[in-house]
C-alpha atoms as one frame of an Amber mdcrd trajectory, in Angstrom:
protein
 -30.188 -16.387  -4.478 -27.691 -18.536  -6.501 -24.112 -18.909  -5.202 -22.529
 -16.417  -8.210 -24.733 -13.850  -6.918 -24.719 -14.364  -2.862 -23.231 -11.024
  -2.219 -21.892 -12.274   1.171 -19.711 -14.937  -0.538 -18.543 -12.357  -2.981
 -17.440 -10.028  -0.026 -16.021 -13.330   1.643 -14.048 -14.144  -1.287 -12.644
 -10.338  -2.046 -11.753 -10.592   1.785  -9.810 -14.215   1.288  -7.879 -12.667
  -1.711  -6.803  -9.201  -0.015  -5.639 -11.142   3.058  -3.851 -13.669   0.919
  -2.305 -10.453  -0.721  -0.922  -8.905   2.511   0.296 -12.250   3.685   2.269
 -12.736   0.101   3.833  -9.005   0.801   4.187  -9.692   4.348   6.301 -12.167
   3.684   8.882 -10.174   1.298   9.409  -8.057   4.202   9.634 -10.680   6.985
  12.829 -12.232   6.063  15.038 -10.022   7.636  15.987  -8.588  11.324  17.460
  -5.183  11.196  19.343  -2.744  14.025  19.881   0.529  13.098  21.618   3.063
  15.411  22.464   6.874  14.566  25.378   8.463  16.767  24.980  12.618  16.580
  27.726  13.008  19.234  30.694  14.708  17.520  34.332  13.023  19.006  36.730
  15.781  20.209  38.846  17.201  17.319  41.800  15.449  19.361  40.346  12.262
  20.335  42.573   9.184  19.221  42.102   6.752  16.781  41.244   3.802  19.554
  38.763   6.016  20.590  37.089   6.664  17.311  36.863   2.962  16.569  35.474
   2.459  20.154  32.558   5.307  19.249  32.475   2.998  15.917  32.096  -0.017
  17.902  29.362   0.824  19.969  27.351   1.624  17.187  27.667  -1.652  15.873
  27.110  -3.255  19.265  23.949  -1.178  19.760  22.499  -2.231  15.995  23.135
  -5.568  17.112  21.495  -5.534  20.547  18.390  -3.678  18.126  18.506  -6.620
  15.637  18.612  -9.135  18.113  15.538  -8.789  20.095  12.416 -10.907  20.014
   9.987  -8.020  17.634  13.097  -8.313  15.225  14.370 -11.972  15.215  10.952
 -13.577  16.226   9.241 -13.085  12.798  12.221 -15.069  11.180  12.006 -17.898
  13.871   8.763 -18.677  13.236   9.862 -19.374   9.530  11.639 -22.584  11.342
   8.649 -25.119  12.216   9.280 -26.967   9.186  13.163 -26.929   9.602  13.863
 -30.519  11.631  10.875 -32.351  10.114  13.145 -33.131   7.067  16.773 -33.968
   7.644  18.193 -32.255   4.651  16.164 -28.905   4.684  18.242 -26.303   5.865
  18.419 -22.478   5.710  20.520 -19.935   4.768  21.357 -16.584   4.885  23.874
 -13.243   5.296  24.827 -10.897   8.046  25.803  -7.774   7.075  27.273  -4.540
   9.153  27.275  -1.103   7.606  28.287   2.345   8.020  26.899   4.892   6.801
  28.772   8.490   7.364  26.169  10.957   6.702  28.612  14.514   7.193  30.860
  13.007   4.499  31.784  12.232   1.032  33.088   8.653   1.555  31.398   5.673
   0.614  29.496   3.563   3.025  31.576   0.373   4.590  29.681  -2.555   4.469
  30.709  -6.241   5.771  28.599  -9.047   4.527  29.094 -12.786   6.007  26.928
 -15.430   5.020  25.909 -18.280   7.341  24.146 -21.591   7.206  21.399 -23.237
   9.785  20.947 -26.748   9.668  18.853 -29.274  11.181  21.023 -30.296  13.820
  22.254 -26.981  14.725  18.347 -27.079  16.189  18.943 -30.185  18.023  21.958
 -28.335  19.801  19.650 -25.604  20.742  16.827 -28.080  21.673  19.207 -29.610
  24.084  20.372 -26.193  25.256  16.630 -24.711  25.956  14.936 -28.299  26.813
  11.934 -26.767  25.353  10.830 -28.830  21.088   9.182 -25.207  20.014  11.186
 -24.911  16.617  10.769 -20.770  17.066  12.589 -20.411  20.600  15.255 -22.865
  19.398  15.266 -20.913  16.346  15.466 -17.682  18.029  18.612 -19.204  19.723
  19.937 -20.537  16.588  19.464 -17.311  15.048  21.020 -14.830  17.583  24.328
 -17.058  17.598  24.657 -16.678  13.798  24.065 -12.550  14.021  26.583 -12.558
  17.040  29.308 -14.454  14.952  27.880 -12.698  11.606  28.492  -9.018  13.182
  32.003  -9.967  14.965  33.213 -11.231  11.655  31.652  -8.917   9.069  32.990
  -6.349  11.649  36.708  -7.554  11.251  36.043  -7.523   7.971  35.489  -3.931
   7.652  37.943  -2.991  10.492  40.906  -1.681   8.170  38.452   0.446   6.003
  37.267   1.890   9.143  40.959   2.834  10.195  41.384   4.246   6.141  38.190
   6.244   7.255  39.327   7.503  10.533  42.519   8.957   8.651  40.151  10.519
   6.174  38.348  12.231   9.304  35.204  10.848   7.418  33.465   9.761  11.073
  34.016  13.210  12.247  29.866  14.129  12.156  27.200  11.893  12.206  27.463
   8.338  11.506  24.924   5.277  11.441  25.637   1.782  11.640  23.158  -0.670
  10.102  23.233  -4.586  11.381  20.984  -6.426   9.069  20.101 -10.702   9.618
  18.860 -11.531   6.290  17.345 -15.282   5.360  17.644 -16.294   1.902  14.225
 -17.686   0.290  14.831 -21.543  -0.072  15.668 -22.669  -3.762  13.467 -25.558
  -4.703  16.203 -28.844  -4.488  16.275 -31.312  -7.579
């Protein structure tokens, strides 16, 4: 048989170009680390505000716990072996909080915060985990920005969550989204 028509090289090549395709979609999707948490629990009709923003809170808190753990956040890490091997390549990207009310009319309330990761940030968390594997101190790296990202994207939101409360629009169910998202790298000139 000649090489155009060895059907096991055909097969071999249709399977190289199907895997490349799953890895090219794959990697659309793997860019971002996402908590989402759904409260059903109804507040008393005379709860206080405090305690509405608490219920709010928690939400928030729960989507990041969900955003931050190692099935989220590790695909992203592992985008950072290159990241240290070049001293100007760095990354960057958003965290964003949202609520969604889903018994209401209002509009959902979202928070977005970008933040950068640099080269030496990685050094820091080298030092910190005394371990060189660029996806644990990546993983590190990454969980400080979300933690800072929701707290501040949170604050950011805070007085259109009080506007909300007034409205009654968190009476019913409400979700809260946390969402790490890494920009694709622009080519530099």
């Amino acid at each position: 048989m000649s090489y155009r028509t060895n059907p096991d090289r055909i097969l071999e090549n249709i399977d190289r170009a199907r895997s490349r395709d799953m890895e090219r979609a794959l990697s659309l999707n793997d860019r971002q680390a996402r908590g989402k948490e759904l409260d059903t629990d109804i507040p008393d009709g005379d709860s206080t505000t405090p305690e509405r923003l608490r219920r709010l809170f928690t939400l928030v808190e729960s989507g990041y716990r969900r955003a931050a753990q190692n099935t989220e956040i590790g695909p992203l890490a592992a985008r950072f072996r290159a990241i240290g091997d070049i001293s100007h390549q760095t990354a960057r990207g958003d965290v964003s909080v949202s609520i969604h009310y889903l018994d209401a009319e209002r509009h959902d309330d979202v928070g977005v915060v970008p933040f950068g990761v640099t080269p030496h940030d990685l050094e820091e968390a080298k030092k910190a985990t005394r371990t060189s594997r660029p996806d644990v101190n990546a993983i590190k790296v990454l969980r400080l920005r979300l933690r800072d990202g929701v707290l501040a994207a949170y604050r950011k939101i805070e007085p259109r969550l009080r506007d909300a409360i007034k409205e009654r629009a968190d009476i019913g169910h409400v979700a809260a989204e946390v969402t790490l998202d890494l920009r694709p790298n622009a080519p530099s000139l």
